[in-house]
N, C-alpha and C positions, 0 to 999 in steps of 0.2 A: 434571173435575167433571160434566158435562152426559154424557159415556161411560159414565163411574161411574155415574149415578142412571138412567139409561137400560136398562143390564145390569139393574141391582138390581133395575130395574120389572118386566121379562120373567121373573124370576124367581121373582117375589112367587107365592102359589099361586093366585090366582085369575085373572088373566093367564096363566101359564102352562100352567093348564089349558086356560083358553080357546083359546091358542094350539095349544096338542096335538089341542083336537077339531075345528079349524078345519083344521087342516096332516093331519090325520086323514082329516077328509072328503074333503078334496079328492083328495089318493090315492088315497083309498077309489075315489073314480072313476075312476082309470084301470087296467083291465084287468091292465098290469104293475105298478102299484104298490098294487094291491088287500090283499094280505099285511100291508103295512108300515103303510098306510092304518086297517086294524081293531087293529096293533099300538097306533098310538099312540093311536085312539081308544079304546081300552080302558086304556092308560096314563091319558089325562085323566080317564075318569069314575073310575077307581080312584083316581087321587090326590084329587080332587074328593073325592070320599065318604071317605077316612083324614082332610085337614084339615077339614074341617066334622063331624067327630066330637067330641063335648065328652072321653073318655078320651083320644084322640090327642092333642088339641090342647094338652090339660094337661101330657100327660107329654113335648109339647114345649116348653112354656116353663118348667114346675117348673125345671130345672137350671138355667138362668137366673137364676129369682128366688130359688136358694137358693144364690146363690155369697156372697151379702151378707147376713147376720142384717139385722135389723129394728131401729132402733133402739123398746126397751120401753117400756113404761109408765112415766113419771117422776116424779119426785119436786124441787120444787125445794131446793136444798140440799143432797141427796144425789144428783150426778149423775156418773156413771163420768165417769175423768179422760177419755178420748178426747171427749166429747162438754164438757165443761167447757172444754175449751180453745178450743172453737172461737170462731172472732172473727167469722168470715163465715158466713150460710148464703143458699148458693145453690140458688136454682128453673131445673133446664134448661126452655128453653121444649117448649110441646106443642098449640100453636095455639088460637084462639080464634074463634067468629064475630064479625059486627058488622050487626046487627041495633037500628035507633032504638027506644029508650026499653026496652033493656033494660039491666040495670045491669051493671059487669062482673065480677060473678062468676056472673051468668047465662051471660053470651058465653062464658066459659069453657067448651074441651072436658072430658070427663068425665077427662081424664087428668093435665090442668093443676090441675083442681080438687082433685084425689086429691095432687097434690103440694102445693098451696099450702096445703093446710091443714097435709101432717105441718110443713111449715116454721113456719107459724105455731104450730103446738102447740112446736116446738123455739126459737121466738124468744119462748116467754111463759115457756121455764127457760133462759133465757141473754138477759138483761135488757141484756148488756153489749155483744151479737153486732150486727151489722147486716145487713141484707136485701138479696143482689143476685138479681134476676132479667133474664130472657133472653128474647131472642125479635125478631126482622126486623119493621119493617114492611111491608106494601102499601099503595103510595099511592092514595087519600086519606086512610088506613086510618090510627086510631093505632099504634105499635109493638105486638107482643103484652106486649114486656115494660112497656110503659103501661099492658096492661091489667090485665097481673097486678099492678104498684103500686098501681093503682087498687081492685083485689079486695081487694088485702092490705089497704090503712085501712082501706075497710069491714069486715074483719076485726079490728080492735082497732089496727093498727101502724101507728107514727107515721109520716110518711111522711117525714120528715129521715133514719128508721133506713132509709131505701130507696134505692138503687141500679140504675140500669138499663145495660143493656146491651144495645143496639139495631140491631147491623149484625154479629153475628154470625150464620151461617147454617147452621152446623150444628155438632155437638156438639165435634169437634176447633177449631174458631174458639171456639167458647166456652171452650174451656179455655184458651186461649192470651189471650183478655182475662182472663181472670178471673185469671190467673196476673199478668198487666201490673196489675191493679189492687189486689192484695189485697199486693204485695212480699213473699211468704214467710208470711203470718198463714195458719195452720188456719183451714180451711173446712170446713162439712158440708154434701156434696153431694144435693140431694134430685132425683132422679126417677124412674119408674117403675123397679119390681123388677127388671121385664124388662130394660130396657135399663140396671143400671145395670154387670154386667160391660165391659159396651165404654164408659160413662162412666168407669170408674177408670182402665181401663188409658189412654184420652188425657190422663185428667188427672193421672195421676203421670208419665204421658211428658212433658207439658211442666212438670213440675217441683212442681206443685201439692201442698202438703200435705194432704192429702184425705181425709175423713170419710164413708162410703159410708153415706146415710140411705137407703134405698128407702120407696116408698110407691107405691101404685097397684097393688094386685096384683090379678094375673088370676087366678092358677090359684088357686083355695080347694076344696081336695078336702075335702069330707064325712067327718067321722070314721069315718062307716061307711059301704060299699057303699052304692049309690042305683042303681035299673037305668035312671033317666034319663041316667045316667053313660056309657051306650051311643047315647043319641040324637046327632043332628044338629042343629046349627042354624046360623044368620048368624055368631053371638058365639064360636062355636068358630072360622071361618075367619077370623075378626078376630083372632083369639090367635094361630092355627098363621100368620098375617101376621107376627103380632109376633116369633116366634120365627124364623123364616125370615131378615127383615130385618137381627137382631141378629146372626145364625148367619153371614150372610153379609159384614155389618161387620166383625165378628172376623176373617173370614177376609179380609179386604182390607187387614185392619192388619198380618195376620202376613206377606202377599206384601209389601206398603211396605216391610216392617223389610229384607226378603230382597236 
């Protein structure tokens, strides 16, 4: 686990750039590795400058969040059989602060937030479904999945409809309680767009009847051309992050399988 998240870190794009201009420079200095030293520092600021591109960045996580349609606009009463049957709908966690006297659906990160509400929009047309959410704590810290029970009342739901899960720590452990608690009942799984390719495939590997809801999406391209679309910014290397990390999961499920 700790090899696992270690690799994954050095690989993320803003570490690994860093790391290219750092293992760059120092070359750079010496005389015989002078060559190799301008190689990879022109590797870093090149990669640097493609993920901090908002086109880049997009057109790496669009195929991500377009493996899973959206659950639409609804209606209660008339709701497609897939989303009707569901009994459970689960929130993967996505961290929170904890900061005195703010409430929690303040603490909530922007990505927690973006999930907990499609969930609550899908628990106000499925009257019958109950509310499991996810998420570790740190001590003295409440769980996050506390915090999200606590978001969700203030949101309108009961809190008897709520369910926590509090010592899972990462997406394949969530699947495997959630799989222990639900015995076979359809669930619809909410979290970000981005990650929810590598959320289906653990959760029908460990057996889970699974309803792929996304929410939180990044990439929203413009109907039409914008030549902002060419700029740089922070919020683009936070996306080509997202897409890296997910890119790189896939690819660790498919060496496990092997």
């Amino acid at each position: 686990m700790v090899l696992k998240k270690l690799i994954s870190y050095w690989l993320m794009p803003l570490p690994l750039c860093l790391l290219l201009l750092l293992v760059g420079w120092w070359l750079y200095r010496s005389p015989r590795r002078a060559r190799l030293g301008r190689g990879l520092l022109g590797a870093g600021i090149l990669l640097l400058f493609l993920f901090s591109n908002r086109g880049v960045s997009t057109g790496l996580v669009r195929p991500l969040e377009s493996r899973y349609p959206a659950i639409p606009e609804l209606v209660a009463g008339h709701l497609p059989p897939a989303v009707a049957r569901c009994r459970y709908i689960v929130v993967l966690g996505s961290g929170n602060g904890d900061l005195p006297g703010l409430s929690a659906s303040a603490e909530l990160s922007s990505a927690a937030t973006g999930r907990l509400v499609e969930a609550v929009r899908l628990l106000r047309l499925l009257p019958q479904a109950e509310l499991i959410v996810s998420g570790p704590s740190t001590e003295p810290h409440p769980s996050h999945a506390q915090v999200l029970a606590d978001a969700a009342v203030s949101l309108g739901i009961a809190r008897e409809r709520i369910h926590l899960i509090d010592l899972a720590h990462d997406t394949e452990e969530e699947s495997v309680a959630v799989r222990a608690f639900v015995h076979g009942a359809p669930v619809g799984v909410v979290t970000s767009a981005w990650h929810m390719p590598r959320s289906m495939t653990l959760f029908r590997r460990a057996g889970v009847d699974a309803l792929a809801c996304p929410a939180d999406y990044s990439a929203r391209p413009a109907p039409e051309f914008h030549w902002d679309e060419l700029f740089w910014d922070v919020e683009s290397l936070e996306r080509s992050t997202a897409a890296v990390h997910e890119r790189v999961g896939l690819l660790w499920l498919r060496l496990k399988e092997k």
